[in-house]
mmCIF file as Biopython writes it, N, C-alpha, C and O atoms, coordinates in Angstrom:
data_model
#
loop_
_atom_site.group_PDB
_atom_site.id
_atom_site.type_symbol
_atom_site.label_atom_id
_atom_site.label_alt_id
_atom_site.label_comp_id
_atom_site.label_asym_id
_atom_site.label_entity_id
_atom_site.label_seq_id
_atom_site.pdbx_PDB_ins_code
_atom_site.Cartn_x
_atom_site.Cartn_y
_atom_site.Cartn_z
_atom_site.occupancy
_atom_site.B_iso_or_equiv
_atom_site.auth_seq_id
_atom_site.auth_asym_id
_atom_site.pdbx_PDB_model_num
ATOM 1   N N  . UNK A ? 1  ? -5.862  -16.751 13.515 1.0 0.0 1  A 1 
ATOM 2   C CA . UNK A ? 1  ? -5.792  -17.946 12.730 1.0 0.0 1  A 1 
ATOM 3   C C  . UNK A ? 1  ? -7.020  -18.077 11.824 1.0 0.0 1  A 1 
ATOM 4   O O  . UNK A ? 1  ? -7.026  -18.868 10.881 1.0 0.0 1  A 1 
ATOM 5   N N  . UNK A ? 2  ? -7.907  -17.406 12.082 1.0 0.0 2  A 1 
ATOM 6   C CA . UNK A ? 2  ? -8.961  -17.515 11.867 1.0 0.0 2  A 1 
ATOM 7   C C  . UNK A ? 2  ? -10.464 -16.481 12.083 1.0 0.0 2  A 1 
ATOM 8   O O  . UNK A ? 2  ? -10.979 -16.175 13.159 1.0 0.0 2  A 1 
ATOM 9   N N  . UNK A ? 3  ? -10.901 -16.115 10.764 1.0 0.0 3  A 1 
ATOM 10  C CA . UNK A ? 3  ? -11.786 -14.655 10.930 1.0 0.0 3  A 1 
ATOM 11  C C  . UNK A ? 3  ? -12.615 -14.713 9.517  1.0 0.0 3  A 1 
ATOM 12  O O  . UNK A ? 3  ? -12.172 -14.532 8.383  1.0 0.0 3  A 1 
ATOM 13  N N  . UNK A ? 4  ? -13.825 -14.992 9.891  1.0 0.0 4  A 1 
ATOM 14  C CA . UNK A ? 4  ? -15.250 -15.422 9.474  1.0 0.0 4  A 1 
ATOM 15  C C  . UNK A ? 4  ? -15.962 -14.167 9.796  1.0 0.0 4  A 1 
ATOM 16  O O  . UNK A ? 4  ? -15.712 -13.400 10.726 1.0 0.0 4  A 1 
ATOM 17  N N  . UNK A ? 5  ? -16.999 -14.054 8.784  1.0 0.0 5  A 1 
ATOM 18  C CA . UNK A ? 5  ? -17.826 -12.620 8.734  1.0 0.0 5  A 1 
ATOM 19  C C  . UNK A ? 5  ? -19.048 -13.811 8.453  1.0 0.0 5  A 1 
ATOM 20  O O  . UNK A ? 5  ? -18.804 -14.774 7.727  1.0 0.0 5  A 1 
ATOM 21  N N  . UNK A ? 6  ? -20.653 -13.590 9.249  1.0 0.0 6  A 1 
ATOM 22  C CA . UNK A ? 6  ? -21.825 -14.680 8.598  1.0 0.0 6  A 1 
ATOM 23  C C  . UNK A ? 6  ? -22.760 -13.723 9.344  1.0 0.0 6  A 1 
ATOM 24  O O  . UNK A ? 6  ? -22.795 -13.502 10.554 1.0 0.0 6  A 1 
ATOM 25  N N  . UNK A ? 7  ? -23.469 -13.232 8.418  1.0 0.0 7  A 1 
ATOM 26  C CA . UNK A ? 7  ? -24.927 -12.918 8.498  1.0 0.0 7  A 1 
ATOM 27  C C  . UNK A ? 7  ? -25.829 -13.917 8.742  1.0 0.0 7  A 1 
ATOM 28  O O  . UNK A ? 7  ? -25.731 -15.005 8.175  1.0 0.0 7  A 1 
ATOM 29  N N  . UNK A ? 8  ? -27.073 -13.555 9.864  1.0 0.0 8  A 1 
ATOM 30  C CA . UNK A ? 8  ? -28.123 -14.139 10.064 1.0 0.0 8  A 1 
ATOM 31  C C  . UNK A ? 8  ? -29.333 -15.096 9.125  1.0 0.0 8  A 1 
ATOM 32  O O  . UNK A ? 8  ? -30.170 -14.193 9.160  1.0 0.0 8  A 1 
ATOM 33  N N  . UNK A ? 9  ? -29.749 -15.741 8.663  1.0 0.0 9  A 1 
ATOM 34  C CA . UNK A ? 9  ? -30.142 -15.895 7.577  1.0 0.0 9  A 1 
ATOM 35  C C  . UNK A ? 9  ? -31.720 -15.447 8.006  1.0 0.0 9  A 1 
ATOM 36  O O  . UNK A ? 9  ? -32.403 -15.184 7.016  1.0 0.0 9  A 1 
ATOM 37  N N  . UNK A ? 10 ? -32.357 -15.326 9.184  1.0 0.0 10 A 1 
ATOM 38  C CA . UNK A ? 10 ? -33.497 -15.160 9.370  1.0 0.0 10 A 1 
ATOM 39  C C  . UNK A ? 10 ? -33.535 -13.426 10.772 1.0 0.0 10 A 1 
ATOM 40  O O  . UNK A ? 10 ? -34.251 -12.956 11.657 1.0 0.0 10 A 1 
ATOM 41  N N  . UNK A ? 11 ? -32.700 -13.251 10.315 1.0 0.0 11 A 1 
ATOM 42  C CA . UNK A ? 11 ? -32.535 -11.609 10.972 1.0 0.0 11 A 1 
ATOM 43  C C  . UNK A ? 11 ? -31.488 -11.102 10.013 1.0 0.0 11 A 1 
ATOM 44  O O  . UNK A ? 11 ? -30.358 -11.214 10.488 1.0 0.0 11 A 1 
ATOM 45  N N  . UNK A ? 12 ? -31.527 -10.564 8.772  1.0 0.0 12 A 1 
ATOM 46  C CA . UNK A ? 12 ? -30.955 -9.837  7.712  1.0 0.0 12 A 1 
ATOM 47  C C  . UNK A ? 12 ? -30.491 -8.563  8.656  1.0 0.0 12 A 1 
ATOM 48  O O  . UNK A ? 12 ? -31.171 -7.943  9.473  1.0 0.0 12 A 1 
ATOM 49  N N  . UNK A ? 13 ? -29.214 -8.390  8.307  1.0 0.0 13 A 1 
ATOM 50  C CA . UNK A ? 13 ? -28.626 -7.026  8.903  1.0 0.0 13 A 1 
ATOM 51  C C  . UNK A ? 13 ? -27.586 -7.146  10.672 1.0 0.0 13 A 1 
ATOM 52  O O  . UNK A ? 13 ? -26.858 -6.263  11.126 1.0 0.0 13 A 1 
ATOM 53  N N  . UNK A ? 14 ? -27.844 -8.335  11.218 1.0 0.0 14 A 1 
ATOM 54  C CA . UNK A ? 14 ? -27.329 -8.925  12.038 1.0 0.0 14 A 1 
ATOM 55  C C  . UNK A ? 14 ? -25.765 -9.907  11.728 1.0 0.0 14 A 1 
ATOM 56  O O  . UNK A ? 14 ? -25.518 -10.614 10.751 1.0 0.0 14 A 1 
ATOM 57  N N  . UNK A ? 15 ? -25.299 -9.757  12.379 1.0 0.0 15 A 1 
ATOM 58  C CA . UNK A ? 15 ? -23.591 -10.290 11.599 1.0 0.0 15 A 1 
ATOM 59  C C  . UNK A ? 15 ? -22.840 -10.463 12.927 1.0 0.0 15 A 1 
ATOM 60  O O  . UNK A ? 15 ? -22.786 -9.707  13.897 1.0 0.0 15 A 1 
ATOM 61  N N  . UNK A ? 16 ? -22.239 -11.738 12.696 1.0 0.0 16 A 1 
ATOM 62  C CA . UNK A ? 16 ? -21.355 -12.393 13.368 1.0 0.0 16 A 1 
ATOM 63  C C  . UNK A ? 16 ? -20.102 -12.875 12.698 1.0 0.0 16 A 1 
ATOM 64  O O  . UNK A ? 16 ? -19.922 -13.503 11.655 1.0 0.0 16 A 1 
ATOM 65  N N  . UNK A ? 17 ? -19.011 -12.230 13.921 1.0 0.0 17 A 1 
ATOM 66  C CA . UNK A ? 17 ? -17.706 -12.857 13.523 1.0 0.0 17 A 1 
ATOM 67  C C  . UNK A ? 17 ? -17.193 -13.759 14.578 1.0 0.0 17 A 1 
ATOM 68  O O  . UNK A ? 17 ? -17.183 -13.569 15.794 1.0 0.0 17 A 1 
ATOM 69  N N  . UNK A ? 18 ? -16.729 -14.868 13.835 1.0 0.0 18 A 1 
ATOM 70  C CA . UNK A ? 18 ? -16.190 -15.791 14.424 1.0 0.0 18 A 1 
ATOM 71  C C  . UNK A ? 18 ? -15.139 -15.753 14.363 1.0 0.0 18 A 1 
ATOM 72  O O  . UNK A ? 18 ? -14.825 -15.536 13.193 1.0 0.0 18 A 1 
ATOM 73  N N  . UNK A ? 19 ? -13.814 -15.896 15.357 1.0 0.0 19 A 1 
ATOM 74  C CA . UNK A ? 19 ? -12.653 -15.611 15.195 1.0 0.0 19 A 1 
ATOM 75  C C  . UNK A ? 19 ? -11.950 -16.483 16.095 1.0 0.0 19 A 1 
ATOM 76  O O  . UNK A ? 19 ? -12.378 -16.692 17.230 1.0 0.0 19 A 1 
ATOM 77  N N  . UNK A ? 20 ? -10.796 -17.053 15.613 1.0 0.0 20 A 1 
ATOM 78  C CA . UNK A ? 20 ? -9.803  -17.834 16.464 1.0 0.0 20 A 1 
ATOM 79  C C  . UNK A ? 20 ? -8.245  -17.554 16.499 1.0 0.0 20 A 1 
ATOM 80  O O  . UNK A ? 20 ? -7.465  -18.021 15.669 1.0 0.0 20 A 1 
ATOM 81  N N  . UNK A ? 21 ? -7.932  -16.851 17.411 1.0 0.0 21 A 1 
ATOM 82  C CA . UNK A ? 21 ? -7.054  -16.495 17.800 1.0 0.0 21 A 1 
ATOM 83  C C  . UNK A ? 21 ? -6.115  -17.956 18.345 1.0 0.0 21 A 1 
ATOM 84  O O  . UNK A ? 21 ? -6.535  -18.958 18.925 1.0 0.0 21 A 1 
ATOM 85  N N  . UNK A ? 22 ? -4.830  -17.638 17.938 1.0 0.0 22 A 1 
ATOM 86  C CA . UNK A ? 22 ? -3.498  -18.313 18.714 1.0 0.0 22 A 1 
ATOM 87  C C  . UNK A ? 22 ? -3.225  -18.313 20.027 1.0 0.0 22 A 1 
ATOM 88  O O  . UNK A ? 22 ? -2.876  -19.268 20.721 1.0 0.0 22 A 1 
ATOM 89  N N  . UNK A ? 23 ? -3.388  -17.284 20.310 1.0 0.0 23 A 1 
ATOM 90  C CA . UNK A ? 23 ? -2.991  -17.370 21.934 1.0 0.0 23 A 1 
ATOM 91  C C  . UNK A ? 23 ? -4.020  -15.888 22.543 1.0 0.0 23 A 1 
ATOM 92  O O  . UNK A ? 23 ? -4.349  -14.939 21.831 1.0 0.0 23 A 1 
ATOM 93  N N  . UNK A ? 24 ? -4.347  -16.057 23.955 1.0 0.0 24 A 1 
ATOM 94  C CA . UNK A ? 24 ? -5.265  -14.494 24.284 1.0 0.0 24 A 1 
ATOM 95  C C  . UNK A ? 24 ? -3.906  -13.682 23.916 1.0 0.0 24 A 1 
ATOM 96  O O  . UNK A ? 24 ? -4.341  -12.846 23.125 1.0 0.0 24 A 1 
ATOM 97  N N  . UNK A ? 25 ? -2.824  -13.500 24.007 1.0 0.0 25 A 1 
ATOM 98  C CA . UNK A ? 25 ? -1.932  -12.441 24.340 1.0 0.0 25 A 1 
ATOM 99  C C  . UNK A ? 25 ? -2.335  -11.663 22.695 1.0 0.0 25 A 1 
ATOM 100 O O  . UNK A ? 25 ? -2.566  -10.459 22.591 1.0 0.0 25 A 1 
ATOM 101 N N  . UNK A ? 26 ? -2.352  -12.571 21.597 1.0 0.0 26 A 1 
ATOM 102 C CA . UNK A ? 26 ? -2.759  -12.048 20.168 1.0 0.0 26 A 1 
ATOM 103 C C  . UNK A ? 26 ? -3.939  -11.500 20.131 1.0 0.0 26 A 1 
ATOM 104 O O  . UNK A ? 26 ? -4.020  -10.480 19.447 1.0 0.0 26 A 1 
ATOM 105 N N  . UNK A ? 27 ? -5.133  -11.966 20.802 1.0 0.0 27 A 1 
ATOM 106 C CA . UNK A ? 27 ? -6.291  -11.269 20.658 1.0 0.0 27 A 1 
ATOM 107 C C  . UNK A ? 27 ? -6.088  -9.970  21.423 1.0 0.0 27 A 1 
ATOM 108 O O  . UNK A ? 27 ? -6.569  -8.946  20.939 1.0 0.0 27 A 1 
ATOM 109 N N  . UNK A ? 28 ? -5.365  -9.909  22.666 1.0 0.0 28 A 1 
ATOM 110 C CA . UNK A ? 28 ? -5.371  -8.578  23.466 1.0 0.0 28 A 1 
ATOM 111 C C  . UNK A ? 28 ? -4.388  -7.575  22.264 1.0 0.0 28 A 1 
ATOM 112 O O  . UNK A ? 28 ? -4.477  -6.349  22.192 1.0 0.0 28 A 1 
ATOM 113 N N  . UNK A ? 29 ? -3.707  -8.216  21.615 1.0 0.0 29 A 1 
ATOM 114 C CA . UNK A ? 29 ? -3.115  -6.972  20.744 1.0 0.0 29 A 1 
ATOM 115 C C  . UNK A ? 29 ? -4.097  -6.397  20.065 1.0 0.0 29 A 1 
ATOM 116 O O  . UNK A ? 29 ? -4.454  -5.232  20.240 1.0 0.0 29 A 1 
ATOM 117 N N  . UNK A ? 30 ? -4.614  -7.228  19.207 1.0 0.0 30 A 1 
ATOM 118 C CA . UNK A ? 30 ? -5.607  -6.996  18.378 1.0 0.0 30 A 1 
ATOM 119 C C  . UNK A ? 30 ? -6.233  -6.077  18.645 1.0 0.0 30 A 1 
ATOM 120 O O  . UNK A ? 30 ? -6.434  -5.234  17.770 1.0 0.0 30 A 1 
ATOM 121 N N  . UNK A ? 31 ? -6.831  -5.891  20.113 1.0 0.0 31 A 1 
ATOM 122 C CA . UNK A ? 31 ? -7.948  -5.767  20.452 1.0 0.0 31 A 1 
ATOM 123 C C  . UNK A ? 31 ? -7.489  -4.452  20.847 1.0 0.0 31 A 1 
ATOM 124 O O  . UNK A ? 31 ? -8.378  -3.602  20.896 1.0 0.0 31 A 1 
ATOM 125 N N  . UNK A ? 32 ? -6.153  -4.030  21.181 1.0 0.0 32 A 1 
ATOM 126 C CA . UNK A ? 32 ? -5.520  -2.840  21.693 1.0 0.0 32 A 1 
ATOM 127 C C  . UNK A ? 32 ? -5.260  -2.090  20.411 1.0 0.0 32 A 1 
ATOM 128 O O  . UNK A ? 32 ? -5.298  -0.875  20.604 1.0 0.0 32 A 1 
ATOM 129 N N  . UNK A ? 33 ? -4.936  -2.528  18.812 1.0 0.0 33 A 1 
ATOM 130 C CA . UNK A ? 33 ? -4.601  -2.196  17.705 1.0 0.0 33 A 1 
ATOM 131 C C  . UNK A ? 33 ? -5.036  -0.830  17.523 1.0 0.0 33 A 1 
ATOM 132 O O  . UNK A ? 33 ? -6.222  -0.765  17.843 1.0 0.0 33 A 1 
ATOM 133 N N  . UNK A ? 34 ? -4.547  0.389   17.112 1.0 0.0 34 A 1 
ATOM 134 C CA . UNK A ? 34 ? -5.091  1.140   16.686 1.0 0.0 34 A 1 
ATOM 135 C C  . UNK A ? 34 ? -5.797  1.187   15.282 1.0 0.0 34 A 1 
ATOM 136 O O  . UNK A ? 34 ? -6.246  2.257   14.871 1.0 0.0 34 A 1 
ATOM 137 N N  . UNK A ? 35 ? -5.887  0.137   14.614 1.0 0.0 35 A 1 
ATOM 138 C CA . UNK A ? 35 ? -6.933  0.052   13.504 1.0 0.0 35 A 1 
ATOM 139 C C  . UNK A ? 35 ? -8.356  -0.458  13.881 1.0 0.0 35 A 1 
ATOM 140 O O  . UNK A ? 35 ? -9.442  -0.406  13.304 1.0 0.0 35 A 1 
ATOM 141 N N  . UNK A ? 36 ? -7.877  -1.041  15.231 1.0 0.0 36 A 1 
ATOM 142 C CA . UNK A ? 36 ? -9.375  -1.960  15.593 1.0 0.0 36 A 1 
ATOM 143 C C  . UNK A ? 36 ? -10.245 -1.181  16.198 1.0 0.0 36 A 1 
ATOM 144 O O  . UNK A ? 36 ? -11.451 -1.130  15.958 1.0 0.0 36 A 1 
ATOM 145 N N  . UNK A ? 37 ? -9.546  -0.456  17.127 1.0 0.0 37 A 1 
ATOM 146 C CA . UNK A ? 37 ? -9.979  1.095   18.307 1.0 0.0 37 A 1 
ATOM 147 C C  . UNK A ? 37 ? -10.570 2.236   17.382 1.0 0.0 37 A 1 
ATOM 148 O O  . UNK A ? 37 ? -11.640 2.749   17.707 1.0 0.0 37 A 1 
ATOM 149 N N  . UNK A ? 38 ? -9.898  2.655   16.224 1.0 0.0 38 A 1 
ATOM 150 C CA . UNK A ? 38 ? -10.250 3.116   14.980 1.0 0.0 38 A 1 
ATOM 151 C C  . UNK A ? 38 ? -11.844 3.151   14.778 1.0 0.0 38 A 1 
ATOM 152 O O  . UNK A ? 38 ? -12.713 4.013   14.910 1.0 0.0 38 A 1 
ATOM 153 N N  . UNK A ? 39 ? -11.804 1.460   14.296 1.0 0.0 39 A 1 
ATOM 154 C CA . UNK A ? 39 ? -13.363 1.261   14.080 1.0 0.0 39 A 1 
ATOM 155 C C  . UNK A ? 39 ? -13.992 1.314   14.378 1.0 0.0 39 A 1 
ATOM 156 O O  . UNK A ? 39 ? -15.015 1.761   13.860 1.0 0.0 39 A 1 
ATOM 157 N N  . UNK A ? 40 ? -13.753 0.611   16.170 1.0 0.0 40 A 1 
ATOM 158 C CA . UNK A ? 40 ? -15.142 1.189   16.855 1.0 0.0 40 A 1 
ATOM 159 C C  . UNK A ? 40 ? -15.621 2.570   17.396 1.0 0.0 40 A 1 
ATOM 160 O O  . UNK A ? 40 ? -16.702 2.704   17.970 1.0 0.0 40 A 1 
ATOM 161 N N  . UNK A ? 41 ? -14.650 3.695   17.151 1.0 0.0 41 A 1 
ATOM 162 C CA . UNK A ? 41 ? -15.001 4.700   17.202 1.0 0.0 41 A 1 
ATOM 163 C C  . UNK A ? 41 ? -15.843 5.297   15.642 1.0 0.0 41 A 1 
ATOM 164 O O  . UNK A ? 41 ? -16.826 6.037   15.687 1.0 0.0 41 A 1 
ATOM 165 N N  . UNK A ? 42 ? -15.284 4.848   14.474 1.0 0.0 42 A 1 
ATOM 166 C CA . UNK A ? 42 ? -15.788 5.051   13.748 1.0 0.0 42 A 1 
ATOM 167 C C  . UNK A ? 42 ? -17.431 4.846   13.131 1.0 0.0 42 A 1 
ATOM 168 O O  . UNK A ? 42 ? -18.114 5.515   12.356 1.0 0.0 42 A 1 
ATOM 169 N N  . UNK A ? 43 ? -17.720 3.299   14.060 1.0 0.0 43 A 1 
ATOM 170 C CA . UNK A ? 43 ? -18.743 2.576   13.303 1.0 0.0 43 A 1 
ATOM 171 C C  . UNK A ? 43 ? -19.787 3.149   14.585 1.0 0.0 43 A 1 
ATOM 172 O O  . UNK A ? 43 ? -20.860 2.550   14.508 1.0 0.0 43 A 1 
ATOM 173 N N  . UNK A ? 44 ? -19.771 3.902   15.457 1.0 0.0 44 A 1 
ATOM 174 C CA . UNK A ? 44 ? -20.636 3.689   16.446 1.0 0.0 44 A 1 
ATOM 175 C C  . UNK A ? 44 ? -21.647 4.182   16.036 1.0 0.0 44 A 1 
ATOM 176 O O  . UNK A ? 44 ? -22.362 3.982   17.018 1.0 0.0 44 A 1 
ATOM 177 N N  . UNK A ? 45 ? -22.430 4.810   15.145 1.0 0.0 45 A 1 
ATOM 178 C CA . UNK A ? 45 ? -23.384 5.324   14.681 1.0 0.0 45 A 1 
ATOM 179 C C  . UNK A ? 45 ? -24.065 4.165   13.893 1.0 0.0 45 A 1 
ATOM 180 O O  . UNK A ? 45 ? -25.259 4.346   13.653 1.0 0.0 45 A 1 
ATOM 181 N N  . UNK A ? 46 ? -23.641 3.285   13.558 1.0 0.0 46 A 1 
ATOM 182 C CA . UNK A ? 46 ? -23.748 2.326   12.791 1.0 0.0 46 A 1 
ATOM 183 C C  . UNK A ? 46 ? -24.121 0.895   13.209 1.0 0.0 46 A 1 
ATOM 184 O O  . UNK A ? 46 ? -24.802 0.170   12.484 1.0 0.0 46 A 1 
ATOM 185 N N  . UNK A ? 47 ? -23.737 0.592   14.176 1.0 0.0 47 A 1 
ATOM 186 C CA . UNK A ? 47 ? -23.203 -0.529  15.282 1.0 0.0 47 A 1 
ATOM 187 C C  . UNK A ? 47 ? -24.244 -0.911  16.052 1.0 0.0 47 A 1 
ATOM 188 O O  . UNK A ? 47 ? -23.851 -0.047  16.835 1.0 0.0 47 A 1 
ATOM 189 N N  . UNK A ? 48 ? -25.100 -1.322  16.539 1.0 0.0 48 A 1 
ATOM 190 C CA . UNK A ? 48 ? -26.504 -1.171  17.236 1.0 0.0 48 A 1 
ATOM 191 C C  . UNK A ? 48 ? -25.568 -1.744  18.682 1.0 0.0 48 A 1 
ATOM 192 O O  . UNK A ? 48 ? -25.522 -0.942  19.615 1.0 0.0 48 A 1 
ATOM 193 N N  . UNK A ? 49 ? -24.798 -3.173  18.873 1.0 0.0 49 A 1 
ATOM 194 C CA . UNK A ? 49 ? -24.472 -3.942  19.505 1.0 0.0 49 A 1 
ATOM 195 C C  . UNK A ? 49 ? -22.791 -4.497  19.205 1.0 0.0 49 A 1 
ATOM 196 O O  . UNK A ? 49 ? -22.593 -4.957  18.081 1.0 0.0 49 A 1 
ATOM 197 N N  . UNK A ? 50 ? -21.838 -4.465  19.988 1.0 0.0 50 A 1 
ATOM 198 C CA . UNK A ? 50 ? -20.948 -5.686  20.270 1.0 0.0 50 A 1 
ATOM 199 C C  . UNK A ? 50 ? -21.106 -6.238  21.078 1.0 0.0 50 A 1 
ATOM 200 O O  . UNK A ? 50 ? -21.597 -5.639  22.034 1.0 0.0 50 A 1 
ATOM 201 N N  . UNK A ? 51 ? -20.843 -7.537  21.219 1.0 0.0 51 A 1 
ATOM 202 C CA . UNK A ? 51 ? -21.314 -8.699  22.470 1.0 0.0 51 A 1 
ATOM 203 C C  . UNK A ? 51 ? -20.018 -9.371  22.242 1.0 0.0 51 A 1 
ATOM 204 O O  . UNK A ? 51 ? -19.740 -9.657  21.078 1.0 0.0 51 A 1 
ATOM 205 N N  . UNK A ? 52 ? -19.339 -9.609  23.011 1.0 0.0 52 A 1 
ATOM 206 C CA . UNK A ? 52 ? -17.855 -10.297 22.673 1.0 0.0 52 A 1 
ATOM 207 C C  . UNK A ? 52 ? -18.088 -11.829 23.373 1.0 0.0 52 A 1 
ATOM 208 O O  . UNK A ? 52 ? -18.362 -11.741 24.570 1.0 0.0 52 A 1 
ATOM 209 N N  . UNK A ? 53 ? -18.036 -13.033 22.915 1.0 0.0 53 A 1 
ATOM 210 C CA . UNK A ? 53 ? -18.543 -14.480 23.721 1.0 0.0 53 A 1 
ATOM 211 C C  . UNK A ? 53 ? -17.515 -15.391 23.824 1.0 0.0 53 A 1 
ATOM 212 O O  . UNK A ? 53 ? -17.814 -16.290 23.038 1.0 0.0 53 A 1 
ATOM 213 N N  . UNK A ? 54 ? -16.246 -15.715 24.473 1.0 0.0 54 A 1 
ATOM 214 C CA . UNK A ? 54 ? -15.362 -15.756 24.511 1.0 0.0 54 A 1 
ATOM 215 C C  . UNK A ? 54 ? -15.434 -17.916 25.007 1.0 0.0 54 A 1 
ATOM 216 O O  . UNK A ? 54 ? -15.594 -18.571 26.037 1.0 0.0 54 A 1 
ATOM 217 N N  . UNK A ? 55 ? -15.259 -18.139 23.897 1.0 0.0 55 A 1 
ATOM 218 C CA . UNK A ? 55 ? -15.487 -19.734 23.718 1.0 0.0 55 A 1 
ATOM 219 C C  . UNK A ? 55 ? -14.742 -20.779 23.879 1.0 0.0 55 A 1 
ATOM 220 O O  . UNK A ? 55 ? -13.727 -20.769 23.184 1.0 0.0 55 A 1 
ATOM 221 N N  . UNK A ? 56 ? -14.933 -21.972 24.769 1.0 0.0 56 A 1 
ATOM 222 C CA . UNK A ? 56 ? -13.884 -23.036 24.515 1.0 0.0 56 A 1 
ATOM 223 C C  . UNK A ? 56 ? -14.160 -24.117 23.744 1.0 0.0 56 A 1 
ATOM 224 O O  . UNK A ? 56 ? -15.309 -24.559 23.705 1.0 0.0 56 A 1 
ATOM 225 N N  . UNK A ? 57 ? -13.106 -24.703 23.006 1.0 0.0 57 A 1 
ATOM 226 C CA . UNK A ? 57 ? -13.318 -26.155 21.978 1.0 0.0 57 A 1 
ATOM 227 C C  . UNK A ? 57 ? -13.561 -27.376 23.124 1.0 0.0 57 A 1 
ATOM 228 O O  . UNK A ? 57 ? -12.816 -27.872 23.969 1.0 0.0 57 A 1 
ATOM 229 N N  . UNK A ? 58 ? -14.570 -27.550 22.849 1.0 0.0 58 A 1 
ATOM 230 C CA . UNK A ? 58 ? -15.195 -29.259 23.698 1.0 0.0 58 A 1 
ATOM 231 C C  . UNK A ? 58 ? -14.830 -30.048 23.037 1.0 0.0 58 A 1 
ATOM 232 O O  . UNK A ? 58 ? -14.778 -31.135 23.612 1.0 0.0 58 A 1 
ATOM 233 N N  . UNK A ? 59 ? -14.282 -30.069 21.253 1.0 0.0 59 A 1 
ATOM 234 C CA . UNK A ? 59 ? -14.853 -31.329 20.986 1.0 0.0 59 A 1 
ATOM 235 C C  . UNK A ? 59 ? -14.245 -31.213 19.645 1.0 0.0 59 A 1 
ATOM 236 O O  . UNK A ? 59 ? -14.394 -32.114 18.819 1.0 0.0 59 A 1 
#
């Protein structure tokens, strides 16, 4: 539903995506996608860190 790319403003080169998925069953596709699996094989030279932070709406 929702997929945001935002760089750090005081750590340049650091990047966060924010993403809101419909339901987990959509993110587990996603996440199974062979374009997505793709990338992270691709970018790992590149990639220092993924940290995945899996969030609820309070408010």
């Amino acid at each position: 539903m929702q997929y945001d790319l935002h760089e750090s403003s005081v750590e340049p080169g650091s990047f966060l995506f924010y993403e809101i998925w419909e339901t987990q069953t959509h993110l587990d596709a996603h996440a199974a996608s062979d374009h997505l699996t793709s990338h992270v094989e691709e970018s790992r030279d590149w990639v220092a860190q993924t940290k995945l932070l899996p969030l609820d709406l309070i408010g």
